[in-house]
N, C-alpha and C positions, 0 to 999 in steps of 0.2 A: 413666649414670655413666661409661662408658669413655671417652666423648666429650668429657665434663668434665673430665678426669682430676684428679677430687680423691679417687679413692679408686688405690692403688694392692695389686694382686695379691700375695698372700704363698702361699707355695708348701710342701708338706711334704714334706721328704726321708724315704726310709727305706732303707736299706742293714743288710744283714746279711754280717756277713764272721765267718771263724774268725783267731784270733790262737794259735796254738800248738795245743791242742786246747781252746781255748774260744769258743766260737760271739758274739757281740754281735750286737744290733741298736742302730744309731744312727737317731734324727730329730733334723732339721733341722730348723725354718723360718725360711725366707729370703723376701725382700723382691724383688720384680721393678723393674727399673729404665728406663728409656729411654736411649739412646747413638744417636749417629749416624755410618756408618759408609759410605763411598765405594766403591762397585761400580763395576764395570772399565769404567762407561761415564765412570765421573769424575762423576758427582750423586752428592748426598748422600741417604740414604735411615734415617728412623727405626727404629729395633731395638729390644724389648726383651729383656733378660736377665737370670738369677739375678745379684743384686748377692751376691757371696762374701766379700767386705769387709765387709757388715754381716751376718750369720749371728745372727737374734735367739733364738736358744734351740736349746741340743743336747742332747741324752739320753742317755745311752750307758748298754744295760744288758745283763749279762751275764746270758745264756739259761738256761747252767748252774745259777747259786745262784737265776733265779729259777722254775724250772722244781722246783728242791729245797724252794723257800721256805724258804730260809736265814735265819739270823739276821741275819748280815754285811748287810750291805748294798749291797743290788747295782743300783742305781739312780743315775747319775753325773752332776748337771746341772755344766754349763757356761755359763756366761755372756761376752757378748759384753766385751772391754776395753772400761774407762770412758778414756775421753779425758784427762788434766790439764789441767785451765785455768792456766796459768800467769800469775800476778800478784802 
């Protein structure tokens, strides 16, 4: 499959940070991409990297309310922008 590349790598982020005194954890998943990029000998050499431009799905959920099992809701999806097709 690598060899074919019809399947491409998706990757999951997780990051936990405090914001005031409240703890979050974010996931991410993101989409790996291919780029080509010129090292110092001047060839061109293929790379791949997290594509951060398409971020297909984020989480965001506060530890606090859910560590309380609050009513609130502490559970924050995000979704990536829809594009307008203009016509």
């Amino acid at each position: 499959m690598e060899e074919s590349n019809l399947s491409i790598g998706r990757n999951a982020l997780f990051c936990h940070y405090q914001k005031a005194v409240t703890d979050y954890l974010v996931i991410a998943l993101m989409q790996e991409t291919e780029a080509v990029i010129m090292t110092n000998g001047l060839t061109l050499m293929p790379i791949r990297h997290l594509d951060l431009d398409h971020i297909h799905l984020t989480v965001r959920i506060n530890l606090r309310e859910w560590e309380e099992q609050s009513q609130v809701a502490s559970v924050h999806l995000a979704y990536p922008k829809q594009e307008r097709v203009q016509g």
